[in-house]
N, C-alpha and C positions, 0 to 999 in steps of 0.2 A: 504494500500500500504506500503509495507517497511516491514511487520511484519513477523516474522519467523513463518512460521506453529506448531512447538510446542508453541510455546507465543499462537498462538489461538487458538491452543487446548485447554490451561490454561484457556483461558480468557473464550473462550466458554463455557465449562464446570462449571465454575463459574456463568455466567449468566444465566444458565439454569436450574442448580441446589444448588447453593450454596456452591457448594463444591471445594476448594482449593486445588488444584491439581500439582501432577508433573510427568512428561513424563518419564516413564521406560524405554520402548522400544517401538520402532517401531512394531506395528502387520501386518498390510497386503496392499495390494490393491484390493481392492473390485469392481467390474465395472457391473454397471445393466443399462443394457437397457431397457426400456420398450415401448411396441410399444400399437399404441389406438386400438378403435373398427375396424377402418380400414387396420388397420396391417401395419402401417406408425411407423414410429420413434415420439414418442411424447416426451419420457424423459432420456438420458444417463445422467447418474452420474457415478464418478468417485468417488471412496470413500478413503479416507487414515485412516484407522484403526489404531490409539494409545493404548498400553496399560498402566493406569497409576497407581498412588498409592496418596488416598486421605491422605491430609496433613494437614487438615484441613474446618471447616465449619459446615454448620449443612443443611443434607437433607431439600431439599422445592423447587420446582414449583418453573420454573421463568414464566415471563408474556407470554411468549409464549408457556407453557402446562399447560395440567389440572389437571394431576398427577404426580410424580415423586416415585418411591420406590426400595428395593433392590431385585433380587430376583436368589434362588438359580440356579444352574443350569438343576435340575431336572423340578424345576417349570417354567423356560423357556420354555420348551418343549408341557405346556402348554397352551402358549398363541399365540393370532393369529397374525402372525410376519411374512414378508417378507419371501421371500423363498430365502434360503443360509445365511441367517443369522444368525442362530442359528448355521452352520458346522463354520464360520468368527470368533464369540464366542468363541465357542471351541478352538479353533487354537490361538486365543488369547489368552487363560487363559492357555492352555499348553506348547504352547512354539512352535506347530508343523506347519511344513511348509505346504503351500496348492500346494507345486509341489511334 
């Protein structure tokens, strides 16, 4: 309570990966609903997309993953990831708007 959402981005990103962070710019809003086997509403997320610039720390897994690593953006396109995430990425790393 009380905490300005770039302060938990910081703070997140450190607890998750180690890495001392500070907030560039704003990237997006992200919104995924997903509904269950019964086609009911089971999960909306609202997501606020930061983009930031590491300031410090060193890569590593916090307690709550099992992996952590970098990877470019061709090799993104590899792995199996949420759908619209990887166009959020993009839009992130280039600057462009998703209107």
């Amino acid at each position: 309570m009380g905490e300005r959402v770039e302060d938990a981005v910081c703070r997140e990103v450190l607890e998750e990966t180690n890495l001392e962070v500070s907030v560039v710019r704003f990237g997006e809003i992200f919104e995924r609903i997903m509904p269950d086997a019964a086609g009911e509403i089971e999960y909306h997320y609202v997501l606020l997309d930061y983009v930031c610039e590491v300031r410090g720390g060193t890569l590593r897994a916090g307690s709550d993953s099992a992996d952590v690593r970098w990877f470019s953006p061709e090799e993104l396109k590899e792995l199996p990831i949420t759908s619209g995430t990887l166009e959020v990425v993009e839009r992130c790393r280039t600057g462009a708007k998703s209107y």
